[in-house]
C-alpha positions in Angstrom: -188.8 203.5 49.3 -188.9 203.2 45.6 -186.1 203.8 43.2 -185.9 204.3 39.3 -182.4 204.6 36.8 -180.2 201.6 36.6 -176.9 203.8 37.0 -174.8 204.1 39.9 -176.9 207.8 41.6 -180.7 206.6 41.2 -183.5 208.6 42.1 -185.5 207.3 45.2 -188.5 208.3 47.1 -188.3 207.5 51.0 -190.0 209.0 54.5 -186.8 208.2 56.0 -186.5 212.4 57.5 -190.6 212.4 58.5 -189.9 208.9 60.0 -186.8 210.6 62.4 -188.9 213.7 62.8 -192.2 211.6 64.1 -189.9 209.9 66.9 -190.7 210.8 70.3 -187.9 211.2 72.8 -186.3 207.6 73.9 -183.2 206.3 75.2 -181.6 206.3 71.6 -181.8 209.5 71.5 -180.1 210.3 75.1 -177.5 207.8 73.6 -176.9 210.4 70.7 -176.8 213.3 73.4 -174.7 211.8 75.5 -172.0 210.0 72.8 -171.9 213.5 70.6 -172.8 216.4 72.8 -170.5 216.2 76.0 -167.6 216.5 74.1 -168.5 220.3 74.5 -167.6 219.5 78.1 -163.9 218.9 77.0 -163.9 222.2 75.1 -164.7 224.3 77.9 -162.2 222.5 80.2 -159.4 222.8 77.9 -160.1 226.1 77.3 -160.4 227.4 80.4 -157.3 225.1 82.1 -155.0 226.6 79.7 -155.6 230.0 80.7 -155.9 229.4 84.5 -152.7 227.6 84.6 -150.5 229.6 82.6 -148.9 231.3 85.2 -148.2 228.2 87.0 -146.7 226.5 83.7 -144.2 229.7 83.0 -143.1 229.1 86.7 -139.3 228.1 87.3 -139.4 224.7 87.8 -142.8 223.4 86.1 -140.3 221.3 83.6 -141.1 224.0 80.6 -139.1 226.9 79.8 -141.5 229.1 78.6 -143.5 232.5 79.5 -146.7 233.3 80.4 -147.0 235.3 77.5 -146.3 232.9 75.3 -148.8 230.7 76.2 -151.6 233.3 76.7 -150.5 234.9 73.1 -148.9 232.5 70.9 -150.1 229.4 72.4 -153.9 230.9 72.4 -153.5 232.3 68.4 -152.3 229.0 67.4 -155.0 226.7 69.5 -157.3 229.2 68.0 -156.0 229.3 64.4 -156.1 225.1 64.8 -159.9 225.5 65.8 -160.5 227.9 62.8 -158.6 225.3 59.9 -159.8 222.2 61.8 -163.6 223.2 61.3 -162.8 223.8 57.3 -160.7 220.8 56.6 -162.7 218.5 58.8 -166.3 220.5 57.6 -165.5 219.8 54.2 -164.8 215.6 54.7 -167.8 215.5 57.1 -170.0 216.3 54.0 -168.0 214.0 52.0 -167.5 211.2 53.9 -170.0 211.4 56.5 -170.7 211.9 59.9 -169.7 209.1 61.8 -166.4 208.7 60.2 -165.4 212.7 61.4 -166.5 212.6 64.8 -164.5 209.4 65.5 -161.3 210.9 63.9 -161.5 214.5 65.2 -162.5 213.3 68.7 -159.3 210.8 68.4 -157.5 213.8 67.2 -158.1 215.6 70.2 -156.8 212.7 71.8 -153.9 212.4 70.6 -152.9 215.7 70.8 -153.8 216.5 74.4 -152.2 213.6 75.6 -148.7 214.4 74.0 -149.5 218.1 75.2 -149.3 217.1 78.4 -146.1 215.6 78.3 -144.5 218.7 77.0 -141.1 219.1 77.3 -140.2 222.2 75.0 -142.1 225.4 74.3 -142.3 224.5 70.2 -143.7 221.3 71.1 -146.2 222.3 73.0 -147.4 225.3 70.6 -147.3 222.2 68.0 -149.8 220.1 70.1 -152.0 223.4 71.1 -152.6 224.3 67.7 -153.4 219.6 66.9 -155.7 220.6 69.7 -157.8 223.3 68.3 -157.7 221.4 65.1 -159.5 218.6 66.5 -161.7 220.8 68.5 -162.7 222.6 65.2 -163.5 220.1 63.7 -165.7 218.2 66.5 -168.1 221.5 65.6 -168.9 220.7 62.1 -169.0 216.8 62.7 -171.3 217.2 65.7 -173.5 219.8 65.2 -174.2 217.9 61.9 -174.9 214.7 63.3 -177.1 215.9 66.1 -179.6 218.1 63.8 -179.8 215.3 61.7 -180.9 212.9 64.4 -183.0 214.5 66.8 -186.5 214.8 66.1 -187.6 218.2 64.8 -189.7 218.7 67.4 -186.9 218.6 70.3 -183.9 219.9 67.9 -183.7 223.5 69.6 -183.3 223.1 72.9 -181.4 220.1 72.5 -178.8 221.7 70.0 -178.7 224.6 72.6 -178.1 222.5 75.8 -175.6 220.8 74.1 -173.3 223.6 72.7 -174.2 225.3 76.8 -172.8 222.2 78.3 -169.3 223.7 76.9 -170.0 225.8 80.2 -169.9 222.9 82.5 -166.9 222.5 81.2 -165.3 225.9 81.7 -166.5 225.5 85.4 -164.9 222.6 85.9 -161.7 223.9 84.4 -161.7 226.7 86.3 -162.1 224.3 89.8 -159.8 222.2 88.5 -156.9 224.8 88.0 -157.3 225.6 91.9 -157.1 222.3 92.8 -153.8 221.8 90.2 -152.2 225.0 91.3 -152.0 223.5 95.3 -148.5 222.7 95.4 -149.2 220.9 98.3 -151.0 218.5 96.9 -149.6 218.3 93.8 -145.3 219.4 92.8 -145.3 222.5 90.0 -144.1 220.0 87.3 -147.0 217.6 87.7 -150.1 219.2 88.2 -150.4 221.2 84.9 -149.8 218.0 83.4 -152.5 216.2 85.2 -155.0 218.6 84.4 -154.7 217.4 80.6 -154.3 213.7 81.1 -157.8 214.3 82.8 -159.2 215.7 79.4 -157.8 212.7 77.8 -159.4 210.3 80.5 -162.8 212.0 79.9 -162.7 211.8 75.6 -161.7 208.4 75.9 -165.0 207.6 78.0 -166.9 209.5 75.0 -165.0 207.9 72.3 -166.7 204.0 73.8 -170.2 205.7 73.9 -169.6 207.6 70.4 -168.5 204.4 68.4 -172.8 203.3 68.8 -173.4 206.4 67.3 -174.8 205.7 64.0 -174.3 207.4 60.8 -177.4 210.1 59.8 -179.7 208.3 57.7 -180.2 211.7 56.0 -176.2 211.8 54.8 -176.9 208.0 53.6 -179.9 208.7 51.3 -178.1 211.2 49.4 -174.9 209.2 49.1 -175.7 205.9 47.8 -176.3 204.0 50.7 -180.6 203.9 50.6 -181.0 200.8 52.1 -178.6 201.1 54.9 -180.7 204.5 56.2 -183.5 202.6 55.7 -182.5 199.8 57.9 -181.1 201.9 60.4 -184.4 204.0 60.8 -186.2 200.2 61.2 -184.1 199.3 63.8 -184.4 202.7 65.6 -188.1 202.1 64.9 -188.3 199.1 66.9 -186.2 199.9 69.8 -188.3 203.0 70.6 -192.1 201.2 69.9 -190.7 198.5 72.5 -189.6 201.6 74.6 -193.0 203.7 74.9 -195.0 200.2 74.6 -197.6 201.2 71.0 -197.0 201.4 67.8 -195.9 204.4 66.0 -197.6 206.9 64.1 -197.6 206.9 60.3 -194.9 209.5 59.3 -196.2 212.1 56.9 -194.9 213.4 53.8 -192.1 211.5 51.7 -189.2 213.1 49.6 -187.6 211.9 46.4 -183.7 212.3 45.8 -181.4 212.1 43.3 -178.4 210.1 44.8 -174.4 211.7 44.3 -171.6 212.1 45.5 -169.5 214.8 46.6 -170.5 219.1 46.3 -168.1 220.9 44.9 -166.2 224.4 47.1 -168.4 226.5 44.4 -171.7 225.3 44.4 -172.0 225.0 48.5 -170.1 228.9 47.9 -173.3 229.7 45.4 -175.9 227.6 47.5 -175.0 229.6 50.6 -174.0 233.1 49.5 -176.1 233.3 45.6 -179.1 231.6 47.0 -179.9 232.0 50.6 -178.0 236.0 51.2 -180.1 236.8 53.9 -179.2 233.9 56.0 -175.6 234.3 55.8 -176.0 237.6 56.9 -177.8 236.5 59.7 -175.3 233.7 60.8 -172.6 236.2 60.1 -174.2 238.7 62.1 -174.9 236.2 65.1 -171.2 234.6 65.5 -169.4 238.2 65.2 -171.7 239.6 67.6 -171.5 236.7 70.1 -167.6 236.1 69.7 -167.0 240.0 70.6 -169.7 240.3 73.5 -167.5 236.8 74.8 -164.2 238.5 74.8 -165.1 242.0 75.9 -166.1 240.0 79.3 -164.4 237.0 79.3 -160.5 238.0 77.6 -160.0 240.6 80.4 -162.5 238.9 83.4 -159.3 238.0 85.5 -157.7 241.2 84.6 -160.6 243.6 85.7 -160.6 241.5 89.1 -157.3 241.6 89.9 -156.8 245.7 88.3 -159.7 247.1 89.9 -161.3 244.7 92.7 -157.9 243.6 94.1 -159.2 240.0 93.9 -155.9 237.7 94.1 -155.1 236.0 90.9 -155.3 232.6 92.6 -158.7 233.2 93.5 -160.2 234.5 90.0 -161.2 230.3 89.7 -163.8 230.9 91.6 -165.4 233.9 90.3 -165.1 232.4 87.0 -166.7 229.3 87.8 -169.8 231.3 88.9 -170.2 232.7 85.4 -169.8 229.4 83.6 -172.6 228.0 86.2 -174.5 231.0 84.5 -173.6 230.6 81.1 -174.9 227.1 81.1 -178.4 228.1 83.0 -179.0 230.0 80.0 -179.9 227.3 77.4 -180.8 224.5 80.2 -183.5 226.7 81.1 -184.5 229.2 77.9 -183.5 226.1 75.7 -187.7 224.9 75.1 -188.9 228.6 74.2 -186.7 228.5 71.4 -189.1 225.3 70.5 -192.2 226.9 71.2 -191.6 231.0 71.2 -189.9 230.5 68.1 -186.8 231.2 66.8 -187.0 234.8 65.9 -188.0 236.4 69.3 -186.1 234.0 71.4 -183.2 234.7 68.8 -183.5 238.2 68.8 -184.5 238.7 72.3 -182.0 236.9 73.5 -178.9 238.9 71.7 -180.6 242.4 71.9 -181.4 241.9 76.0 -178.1 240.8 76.6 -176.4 243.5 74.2 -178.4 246.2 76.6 -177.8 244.4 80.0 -173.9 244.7 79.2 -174.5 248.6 78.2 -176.0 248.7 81.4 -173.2 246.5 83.7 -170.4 248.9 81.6 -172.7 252.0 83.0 -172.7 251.1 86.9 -169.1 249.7 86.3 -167.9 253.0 85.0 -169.7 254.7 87.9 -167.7 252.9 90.3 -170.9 251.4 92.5 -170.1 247.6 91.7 -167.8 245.3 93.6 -165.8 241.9 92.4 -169.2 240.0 94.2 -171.8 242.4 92.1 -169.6 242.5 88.7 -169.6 239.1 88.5 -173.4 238.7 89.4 -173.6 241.2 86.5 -171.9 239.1 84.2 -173.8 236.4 85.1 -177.3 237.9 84.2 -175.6 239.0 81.0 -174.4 235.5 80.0 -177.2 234.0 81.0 -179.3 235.3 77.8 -175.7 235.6 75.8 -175.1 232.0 76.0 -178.6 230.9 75.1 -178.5 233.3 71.8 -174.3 231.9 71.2 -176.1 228.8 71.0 -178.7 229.3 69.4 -175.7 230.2 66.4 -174.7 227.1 66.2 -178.4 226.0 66.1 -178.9 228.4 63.2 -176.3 227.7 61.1 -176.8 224.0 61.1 -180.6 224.1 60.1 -181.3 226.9 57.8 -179.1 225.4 54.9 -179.5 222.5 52.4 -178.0 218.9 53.9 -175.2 218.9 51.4 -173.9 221.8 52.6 -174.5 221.6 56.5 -171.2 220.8 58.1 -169.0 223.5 55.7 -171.7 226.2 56.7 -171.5 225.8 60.1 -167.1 225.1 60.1 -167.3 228.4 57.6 -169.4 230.3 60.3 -167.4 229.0 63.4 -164.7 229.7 61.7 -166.1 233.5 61.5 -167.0 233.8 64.8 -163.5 232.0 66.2 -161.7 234.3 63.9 -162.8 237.2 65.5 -163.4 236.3 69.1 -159.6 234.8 69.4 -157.8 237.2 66.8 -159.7 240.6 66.6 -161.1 240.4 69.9 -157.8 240.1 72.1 -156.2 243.0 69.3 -159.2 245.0 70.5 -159.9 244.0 74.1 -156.6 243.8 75.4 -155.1 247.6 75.7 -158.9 248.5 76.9 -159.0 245.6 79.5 -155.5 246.1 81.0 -154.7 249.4 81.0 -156.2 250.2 84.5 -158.9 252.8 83.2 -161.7 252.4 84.5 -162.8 254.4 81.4 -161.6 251.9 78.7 -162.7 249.0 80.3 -166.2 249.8 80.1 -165.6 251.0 76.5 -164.3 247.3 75.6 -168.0 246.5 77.3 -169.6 248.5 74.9 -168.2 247.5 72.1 -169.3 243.9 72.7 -173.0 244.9 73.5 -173.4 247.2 70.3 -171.8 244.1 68.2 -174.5 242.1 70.2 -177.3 244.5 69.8 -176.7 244.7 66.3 -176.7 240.7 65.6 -180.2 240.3 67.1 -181.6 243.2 65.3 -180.7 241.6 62.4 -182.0 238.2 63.6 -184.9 240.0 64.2 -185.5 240.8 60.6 -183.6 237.6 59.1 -184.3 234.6 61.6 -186.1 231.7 60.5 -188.8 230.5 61.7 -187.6 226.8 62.0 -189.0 225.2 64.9 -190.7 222.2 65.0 -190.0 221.9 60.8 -188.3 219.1 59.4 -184.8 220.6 58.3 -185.9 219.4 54.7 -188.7 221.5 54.7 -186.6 224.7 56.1 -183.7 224.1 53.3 -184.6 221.5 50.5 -181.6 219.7 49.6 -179.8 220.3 46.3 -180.5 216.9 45.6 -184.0 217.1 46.1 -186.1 216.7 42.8 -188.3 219.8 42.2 -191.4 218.3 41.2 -191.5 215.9 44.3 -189.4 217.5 46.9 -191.5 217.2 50.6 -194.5 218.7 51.2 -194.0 221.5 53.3 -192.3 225.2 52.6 -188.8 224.8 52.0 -187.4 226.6 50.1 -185.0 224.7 47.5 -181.6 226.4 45.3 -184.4 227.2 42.6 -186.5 229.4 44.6 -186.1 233.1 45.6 -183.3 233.7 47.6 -183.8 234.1 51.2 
């Protein structure tokens, strides 16, 4: 590393990225993995507890006077609005004030605010502690997805990043055992075993908070903000566990970057970097969340709905059919996850959106034809998800790569705050007449409406993607702080070339 300017924002020159991106895969990096990505896992059970539960909550004698409708409606908008302002607010001091220092508070957050949901005693405070909830959640998006893409080699960062954010599914499968195993009022009495299912989210972020807190901070944020020699001890020390681990020395990285050190981006140049400079790829991660969010809800807002309406499945049993399509959902990126690596971004991108998008036209066809049954629909959905939850990951993915570092963890809270938006607020608005009204007819038209939304995003992607596997993310954005005349080798594009 070399540095020049005696003020307090030098310029330096440093390999630190190419020396991250030339790692192969070690235990440091399962570490990262395991401290950052599994809080996806609490996600998905606290989504999907809420909603199986509800009915058991709004129950005389579960210790809360309130109505199922409250909690499906106002309790969802406001966990939903929470997710939406959490990702901003938190987004915009993860950029700021680094990684590490976000995904220990929004994580504790979450915490906090499931624990004291579970001892709710009133319907206001437990709408308070939904919304604290999602605002933690919403947060954890920008922080993570930030940290993750910043610490994984380039060479695994796909199907890593798209594992992770799937794992949300192991989650939602869990939730949905879980609520039939709360909901036995022989095992547990009606005012205890709602509250039990979210102590149990609280016992599981507790263990992730001990593993996150060896999390280190990305070496990448450090560069830019001042603290050059910390990054580059970090990236020694991460150097020598992982030479000891594979047993030979390391190759040499290649390529070297120089930087201009500052401090914080203002709201309107990350607004002009994203928007000014690089339209095309905010139309594509535009495109991808909207589509994704309404293909969700068209399936999963009215799943347990369509099963009891027209299969006559018994709402206590709906746990189980869900839990099949989370198993699905998370096959997806476990197993599609390395062609997004090596396929490429673009027709695994694409593909996977537009293939899902006609699979639903198609489950909406035989479902309107009246040849499927609970066992078949939900097969259906499955093979649906399957590819839908590899291209919803792949979203996140997107969004976190193809913009400059300064600007990372506001583009992706902006984004998910897009997508969350419209899945949670438009989508019920849209979904819930079609879903509920016992038409077979409007049912499959709220099916449709997802798929063309779908289809649409990966034609789009098809045009827009980037090709960003195996690049560093320097060379597929080129920070703003990057000098011109000696940013990387490589072809990133920086805020001073066309915009793309």
């Amino acid at each position: 590393m070399s540095g020049s300017g005696p003020g307090p924002a030098p310029t330096i020159t440093t390999k630190v990225p190419a020396r991250l991106d030339r790692l192969p895969w070690s235990r440091w990096h399962w570490m990262i993995v395991i401290g950052l990505g599994t809080v996806w896992i609490l996600d998905g059970l606290e989504v999907t507890v809420v909603g199986a539960i509800a009915g058991r909550i709004a129950e005389d004698g579960s210790g809360l006077d309130i109505s199922d409708a409250q909690i499906t409606g106002v309790a969802a908008a406001l966990y939903v609005a929470g997710a939406c302002s959490g990702a901003l607010f938190f987004g915009r001091l993860t950029d700021r004030y680094g990684r590490k220092k976000l995904f220990l508070i929004t994580l504790s957050v979450y915490l906090a605010a499931t624990a004291l949901t579970a001892v709710s005693f009133t319907a206001w405070w437990f709408f308070l502690f939904r919304f604290l909830t999602g605002f933690g959640i919403g947060g954890e998006y920008a922080a993570i997805n930030s940290a993750i893409d910043e610490l994984i080699p380039s060479k695994y960062r796909g199907r890593v990043d798209l594992i992770i954010n799937g794992s949300y599914w192991l989650g939602a499968m869990g939730g949905a055992l879980l609520s039939v195993l709360a909901l036995n009022t022989d095992l547990f009495p009606k005012d205890i075993g709602w509250r039990l299912t979210f102590a149990l989210g609280v016992v599981l972020g507790l263990v992730i908070l001990l593993v996150r807190r060896h999390v280190p901070e990305s070496p990448r944020w450090m560069l830019i903000h001042g603290r050059a020699k910390d990054a580059e001890r970090l990236v020694d020390e991460v150097e020598h566990e992982v030479e000891q681990d594979i047993g030979r020395p390391l190759p040499d990285p290649a390529g070297e970057m120089t930087v201009h050190q500052r401090g914080t981006i203002g709201f309107g140049e990350i607004a002009r970097t994203v928007f000014r400079v690089y339209p095309r790829r905010a139309t594509l991660g535009f495109a991808l969340f909207v589509g994704q969010a309404f293909l969700y809800n068209a399936i999963t807002f009215g799943f347990g709905s369509i099963l009891v309406t027209f299969f006559d499945v018994p709402t206590g049993s709906t746990g189980y059919y869900f839990a099949v399509i989370a198993a699905g959902n998370f096959l997806g990126p476990l197993l599609l996850g390395r062609l997004f690596d090596t396929w490429g971004r673009r027709p695994m991108i694409a593909g996977t959106y537009i293939l899902s998008g006609l699979l639903l036209f198609a489950t909406a066809a035989l479902f309107g034809a009246g040849v499927l049954t609970a066992t078949t629909m939900t097969l259906c959905w499955c093979v649906v998800l399957f590819f839908a939850s590899a291209g919803a990951s792949s979203a996140y993915l997107t969004v976190s790569e193809i913009f400059p570092m300064e600007t990372r963890a506001m583009s992706i809270a902006f984004f998910y705050a897009i997508g969350t938006a419209a899945g949670g607020i438009s989508g019920p608005l849209v979904f819930a007449g079609l879903t509920e009204s016992g038409d077979v007819t409007e049912a499959a038209l709220a099916f449709c409406i997802g798929a063309a939304l779908m289809v649409i995003a990966g034609v789009v992607a098809f045009f827009f993607a980037v090709a960003a596997e195996g690049r560093s993310l320097e060379d597929i954005a080129t920070p703003l702080s990057a000098q011109p005349s000696d940013a990387r080798s490589g072809s990133g594009r920086g805020p001073t070339t066309p915009a793309v």
